[in-house]
N, C-alpha and C positions, 0 to 999 in steps of 0.2 A: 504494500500500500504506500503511496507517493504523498510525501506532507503535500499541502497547497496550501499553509495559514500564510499570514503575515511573517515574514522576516524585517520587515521594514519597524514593525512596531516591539517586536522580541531586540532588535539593536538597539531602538529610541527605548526601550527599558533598560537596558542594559549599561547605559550610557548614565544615564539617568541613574541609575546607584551606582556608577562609577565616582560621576563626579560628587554626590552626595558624600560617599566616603573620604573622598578628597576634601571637601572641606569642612569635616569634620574630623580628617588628621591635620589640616594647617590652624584650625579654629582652636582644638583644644589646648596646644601648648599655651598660645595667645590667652586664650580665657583663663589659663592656670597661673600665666606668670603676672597679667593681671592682679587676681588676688594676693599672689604673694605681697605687692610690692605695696606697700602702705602707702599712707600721704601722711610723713612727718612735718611736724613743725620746728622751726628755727628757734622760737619766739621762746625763750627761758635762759638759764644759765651755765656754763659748758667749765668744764676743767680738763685744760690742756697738756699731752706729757708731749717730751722730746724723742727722740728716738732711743736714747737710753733708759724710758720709762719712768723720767722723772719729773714731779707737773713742773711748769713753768709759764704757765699763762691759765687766765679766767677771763671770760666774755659774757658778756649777754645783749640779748637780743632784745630788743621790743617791736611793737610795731601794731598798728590799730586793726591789722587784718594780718593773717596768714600769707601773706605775700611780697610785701616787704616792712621796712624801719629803720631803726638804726639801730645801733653796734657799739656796743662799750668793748672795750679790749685792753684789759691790764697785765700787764708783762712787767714782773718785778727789776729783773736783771736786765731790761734794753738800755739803761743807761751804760753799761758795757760796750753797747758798739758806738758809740760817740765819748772819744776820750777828752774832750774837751766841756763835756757837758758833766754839770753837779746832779743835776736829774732830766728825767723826760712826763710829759704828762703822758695821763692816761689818753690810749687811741682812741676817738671818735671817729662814727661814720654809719654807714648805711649799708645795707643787706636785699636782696633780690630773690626771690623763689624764679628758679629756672625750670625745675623739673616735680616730679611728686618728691624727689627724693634730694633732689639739688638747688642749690643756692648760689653767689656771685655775692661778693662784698669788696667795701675799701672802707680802711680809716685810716686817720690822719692824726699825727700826732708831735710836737715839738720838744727837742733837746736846749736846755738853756743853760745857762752861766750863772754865776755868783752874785751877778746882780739883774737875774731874772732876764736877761736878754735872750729872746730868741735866736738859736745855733744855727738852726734848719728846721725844715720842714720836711717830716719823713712819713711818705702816703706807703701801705700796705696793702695789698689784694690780693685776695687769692678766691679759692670755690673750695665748697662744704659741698660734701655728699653724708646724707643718715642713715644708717642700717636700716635694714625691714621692721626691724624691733624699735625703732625711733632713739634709741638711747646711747648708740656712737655715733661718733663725727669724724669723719676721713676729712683730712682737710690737704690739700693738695695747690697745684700750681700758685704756691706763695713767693709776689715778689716786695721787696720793697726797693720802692724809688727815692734818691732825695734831691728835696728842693734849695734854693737858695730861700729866706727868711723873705725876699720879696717877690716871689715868684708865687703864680698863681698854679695848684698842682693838678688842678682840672685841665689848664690849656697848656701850661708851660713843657719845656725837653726835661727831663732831670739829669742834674750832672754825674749823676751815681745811680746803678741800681746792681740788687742780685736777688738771688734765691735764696726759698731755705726750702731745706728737706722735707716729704707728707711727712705726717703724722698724724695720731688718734686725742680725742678729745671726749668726755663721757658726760653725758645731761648730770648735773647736781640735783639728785632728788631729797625730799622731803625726807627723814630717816631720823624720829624720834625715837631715842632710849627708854 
């Protein structure tokens, strides 16, 4: 006995749960990594180690929404890299949500003298990325630039700039005895 159904319509099925499976193997990774990936917030207080593991810097973030603000940034020892300066203030500046997981900042902050005169002016930037878990901070491509004390650090060249190493930073949380 000699088939005579449709062929035309047993392909167009065939076809039809082909590509259905297909995107339902490109869709699942997608929908999976998806959920993994939280939407941290910037917006609290960080304790930063070096790459030896020992802190060296505290930040915090504010800002009226989850997207950006500014940026406190205290670094005990940076009067260390300005040997002409008796101290440095605390960094100011601002912060950027780029990603669920990433951020963009700069602050700015001055080395002065013995009788309060501004040394320089030294801008910082780098970018934060958060764990899925919200409560590390990879903090990466940090450079700092510096200015002359009259130079504006938003348009001006800097006469100096370098890097510093990633490193990890952890949320300060709440931890009553």
């Amino acid at each position: 006995m000699k088939y005579t159904g449709n062929c035309s319509h047993q392909r167009f099925g065939f076809i039809r749960l082909l590509l259905a499976t297909l995107v339902l193997l490109f869709a699942c990774p997608a929908i999976t990594a998806g959920e993994k990936e939280a939407d941290c917030k910037l917006i609290g207080s960080w304790l930063g180690y070096n790459q030896a593991g020992l802190a060296w810097w505290m930040s915090t973030a504010d800002g009226q929404n989850a997207s950006q603000g500014t940026l406190n940034l205290e670094v005990p020892g940076s009067v260390l890299f300005f040997p002409d300066a008796v101290a440095v203030t605390e960094m100011r500046g601002v912060w950027k949500k780029t990603g669920a997981n990433t951020f963009d900042w700069t602050v700015v902050a001055f080395p002065y003298d013995e009788s309060t005169n501004t040394l320089l002016l030294a801008k910082l930037s780098g970018k934060d990325r958060i764990s899925y878990d919200c409560d590390t901070l990879y903090v990466t491509d940090v450079v700092m630039e510096l200015f002359f004390p009259f130079d504006n650090p938003n348009t001006a060249a800097p006469f100096m700039s370098d890097s510093f190493p990633d490193h990890e930073g952890i949320r300060i949380k709440i931890d009553v005895p």
